[in-house]
N, C-alpha and C positions, 0 to 999 in steps of 0.2 A: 344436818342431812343435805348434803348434794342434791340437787335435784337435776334429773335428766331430761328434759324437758326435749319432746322432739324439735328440731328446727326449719318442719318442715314449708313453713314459711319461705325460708330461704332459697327453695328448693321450687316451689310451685310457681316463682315468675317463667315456668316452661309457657305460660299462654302464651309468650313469644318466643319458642323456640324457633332454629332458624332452620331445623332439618336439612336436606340435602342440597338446597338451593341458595348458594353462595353469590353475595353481591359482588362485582365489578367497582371499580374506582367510579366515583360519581354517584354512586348508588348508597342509599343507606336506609335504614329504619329504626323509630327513635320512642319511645314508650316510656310515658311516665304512670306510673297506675299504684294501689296500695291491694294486698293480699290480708285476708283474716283465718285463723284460725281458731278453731273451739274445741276443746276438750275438758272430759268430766276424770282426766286418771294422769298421770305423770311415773315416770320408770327412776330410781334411786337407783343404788349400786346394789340392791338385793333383791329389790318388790315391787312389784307393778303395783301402784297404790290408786284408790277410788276414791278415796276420801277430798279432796281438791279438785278447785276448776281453774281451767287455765282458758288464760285469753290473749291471743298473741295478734300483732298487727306488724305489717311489714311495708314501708314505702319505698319504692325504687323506682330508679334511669336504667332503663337497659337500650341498650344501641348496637345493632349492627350496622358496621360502616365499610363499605368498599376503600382497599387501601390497593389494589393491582387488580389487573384481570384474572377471575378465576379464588380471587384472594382476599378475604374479610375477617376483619378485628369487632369482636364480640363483648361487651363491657355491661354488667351486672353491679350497682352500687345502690345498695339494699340501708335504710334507715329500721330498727326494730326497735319495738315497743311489745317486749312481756311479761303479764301477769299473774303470782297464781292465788287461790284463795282458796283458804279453809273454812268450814263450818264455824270453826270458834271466831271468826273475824277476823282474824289474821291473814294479812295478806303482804306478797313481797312483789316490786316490780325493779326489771331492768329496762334500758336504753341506752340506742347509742347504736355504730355502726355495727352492720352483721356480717355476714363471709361478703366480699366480694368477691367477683368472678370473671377472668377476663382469659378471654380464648381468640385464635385464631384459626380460621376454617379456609381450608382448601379445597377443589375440584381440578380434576384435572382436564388435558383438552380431550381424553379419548372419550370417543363420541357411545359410550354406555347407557345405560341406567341413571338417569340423575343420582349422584353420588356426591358424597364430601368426607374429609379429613378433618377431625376438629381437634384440636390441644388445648386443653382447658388448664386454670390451675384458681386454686381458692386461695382468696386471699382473705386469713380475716381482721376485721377493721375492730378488733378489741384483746382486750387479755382475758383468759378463759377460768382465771384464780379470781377475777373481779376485782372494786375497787381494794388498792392497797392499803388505804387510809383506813379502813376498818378490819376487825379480826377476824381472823379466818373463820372461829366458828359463825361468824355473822354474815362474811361474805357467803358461806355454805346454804344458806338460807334462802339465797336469789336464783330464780332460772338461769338458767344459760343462756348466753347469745349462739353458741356452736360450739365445738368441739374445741376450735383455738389454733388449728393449726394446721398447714399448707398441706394440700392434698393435688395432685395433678392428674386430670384423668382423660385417656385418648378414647374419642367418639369416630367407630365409623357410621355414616346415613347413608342409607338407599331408601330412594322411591320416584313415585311420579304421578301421572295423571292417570284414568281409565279412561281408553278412546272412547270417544263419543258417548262420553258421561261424564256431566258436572260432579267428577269426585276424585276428590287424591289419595293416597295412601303413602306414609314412609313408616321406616323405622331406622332405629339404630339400635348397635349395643358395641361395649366398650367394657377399659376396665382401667377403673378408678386405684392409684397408688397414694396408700395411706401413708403418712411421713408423722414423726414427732418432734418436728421444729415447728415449735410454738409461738405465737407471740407473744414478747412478753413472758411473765414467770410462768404461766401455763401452769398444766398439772400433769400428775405425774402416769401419764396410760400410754399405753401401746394399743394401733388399732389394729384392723384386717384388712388387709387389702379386699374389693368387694368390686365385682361382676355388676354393669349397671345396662341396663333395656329401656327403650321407650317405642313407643308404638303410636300411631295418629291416624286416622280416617276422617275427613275433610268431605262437606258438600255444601256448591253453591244455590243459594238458595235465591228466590226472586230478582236473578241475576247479577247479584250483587253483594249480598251475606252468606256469610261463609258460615258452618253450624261445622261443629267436628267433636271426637270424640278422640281422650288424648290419655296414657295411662304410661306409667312410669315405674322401673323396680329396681332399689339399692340392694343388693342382696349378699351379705359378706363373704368370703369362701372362709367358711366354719364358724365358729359358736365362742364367745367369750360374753364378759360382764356389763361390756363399753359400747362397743361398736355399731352403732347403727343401720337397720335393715327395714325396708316398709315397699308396699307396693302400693300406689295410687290410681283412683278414677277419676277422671275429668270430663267436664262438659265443657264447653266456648263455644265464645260466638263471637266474629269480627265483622262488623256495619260500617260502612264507608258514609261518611256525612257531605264531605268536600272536597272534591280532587285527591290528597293524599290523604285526607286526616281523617279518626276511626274512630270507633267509640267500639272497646270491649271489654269483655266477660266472661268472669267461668266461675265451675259450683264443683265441687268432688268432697272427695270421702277416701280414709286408709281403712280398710277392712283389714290389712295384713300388718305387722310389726314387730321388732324384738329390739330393743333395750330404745323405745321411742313410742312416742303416744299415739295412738288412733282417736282420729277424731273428723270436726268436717271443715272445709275451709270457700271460701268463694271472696272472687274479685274483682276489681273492675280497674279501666285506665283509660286514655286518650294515647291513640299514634301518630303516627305521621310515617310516609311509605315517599320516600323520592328515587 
């Protein structure tokens, strides 16, 4: 049995998203942190099944880095570790890289709305048939790292600050182009192309900690067996220790999903802001 295991690990290093506010050359921001996720269900190719827990962890570098004025290179390189288990004892784990992500974000010089251009694409750092060395029915047995294969998807962000209120607000939404060039032997699905949103409300707290509330939604245009759809809730928190460097966090929850798990997830990392 296949198992569909949400990846949305991969997905939640948004506590560094860069939203509408694009670095300059000489500027960058640089995050190393690991993400968990928990769930008591996992989605096959027919069944939302209960009987299995799953435990997923996620280690990444994410950076954005000023490469011009107005113009920054976004880089997501994610380490996964997951597991799932049954009642009877049986349990199967993967490892190894997961999607990476590397984008490139623009603003332009009209004096608007804080605003950005972003061009994403995933890249992912495995083959989504698993190890080749063992037979399919056995590779069939292991979670998934992701889907397997190159997706490109254009973000636009607006937002900004509320005058004379420690609080920001942005959002984006965009729309993610599903491809089936796989890496590697891959397998054999076609996806949806799927409509993506995020949304953030931000406040500074004690003059210095930032508290926000951050919420995210894959959502396919239309309905098949494969394709991935979930809406998320987050909490964060960024605390400045030392001149640039940071100490964060966040906690959330998928209330919403189709052919991917609901469950809860929370993280933590150290940055650095130059």
């Amino acid at each position: 049995m296949r198992l569909f295991f949400a990846c949305i690990l991969m997905l939640l290093p948004s506590a560094a998203w860069a939203g509408p506010w694009t670095r300059d050359l000489g500027h960058a921001y640089v995050k190393v942190g690991s993400n968990f996720f928990v769930a008591n269900e996992f989605v096959d190719l027919d069944n939302q099944v209960t009987s299995a827990d799953f435990l997923g962890t996620t280690t990444s570098l994410y950076a954005e880095i000023g490469v011009w004025e107005r113009l920054h290179l976004q880089l997501l390189m994610p380490h996964v570790v997951f597991r799932n288990a049954f009642p009877s004892g049986d349990g199967f784990l993967t490892a190894g890289g997961g999607d990476a992500r590397i984008a490139l974000q623009y603003t332009s010089p009209l004096r608007l709305l804080n605003h950005a251009l972003r061009f994403e694409t995933k890249l992912p750092l495995y083959d989504a048939a698993g190890p080749v060395e063992l037979p399919r029915a056995v590779r069939e047995q292991f979670p998934l790292r992701g889907d397997g294969q190159l997706d490109f998807t254009l973000w636009l962000s607006l937002g900004g600050s509320i005058p004379d209120l420690p609080i920001y607000v942005f959002g984006e939404l965009g729309h993610q182009f599903r491809t089936e060039v796989f890496m590697g032997e891959g397998l054999p699905r076609s996806f949806l192309d799927t409509f993506v949103c995020a949304v953030e409300v931000g406040v500074t707290v004690y003059d210095r900690i930032i508290v926000a509330l951050f919420s995210q939604g894959f959502l396919p245009y239309g309905a098949d067996d494969v394709t991935r759809g979930f809406v998320d809730l987050n909490a964060k928190v960024y605390a400045p220790v030392w001149e640039g460097l940071a100490l964060e966090g966040s906690f959330g929850f998928i209330p919403w999903a189709v052919s991917a798990s609901r469950g809860l997830s929370f993280g933590f990392g150290v940055s650095y802001n130059l």
